[in-house]
N, C-alpha and C positions, 0 to 999 in steps of 0.2 A: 504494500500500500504506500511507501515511504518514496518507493523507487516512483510509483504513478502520481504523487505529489509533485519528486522531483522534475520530471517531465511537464508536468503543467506552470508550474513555475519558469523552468525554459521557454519554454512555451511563449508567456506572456513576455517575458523580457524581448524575444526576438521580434511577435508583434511588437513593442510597442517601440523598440530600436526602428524597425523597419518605419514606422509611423513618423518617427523624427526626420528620418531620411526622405521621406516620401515630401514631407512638410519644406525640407531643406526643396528639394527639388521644384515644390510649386502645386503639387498633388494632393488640394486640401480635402479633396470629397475622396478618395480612397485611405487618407491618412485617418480621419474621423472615426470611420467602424473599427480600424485597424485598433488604435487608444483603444474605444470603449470595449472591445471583446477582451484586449488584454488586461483590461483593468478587470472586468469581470471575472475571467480566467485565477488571477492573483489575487482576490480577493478571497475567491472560492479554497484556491489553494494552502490560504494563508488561514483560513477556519478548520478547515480541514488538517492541517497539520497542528493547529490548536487541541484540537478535538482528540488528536491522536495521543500526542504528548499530555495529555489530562489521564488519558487511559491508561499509559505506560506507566505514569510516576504513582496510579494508583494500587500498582499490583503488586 
């Protein structure tokens, strides 16, 4: 489960790398969705690996 957090995590950083670049370039209507999925992405992520480490420290 640790491993498929880490991968969304990636995840969202390369969207949202990708998003800066896109912005640097001039491409503000594909950089838009780009942000907001990885911001949802990393957020999802970031609960979820909360959730997990609550589990672990309780066992």
């Amino acid at each position: 489960m640790r491993l498929l957090i880490g991968i969304g995590e990636l995840i969202s950083l390369l969207l949202c790398i990708g998003a800066i670049a896109l912005l640097f370039l001039g491409n503000e209507a594909l950089a838009l969705p780009l942000v907001i999925v990885g911001t949802i992405i990393m957020i999802l992520s970031w609960l979820l690996s909360g959730l997990i480490g609550r589990k672990s420290k309780k066992k």
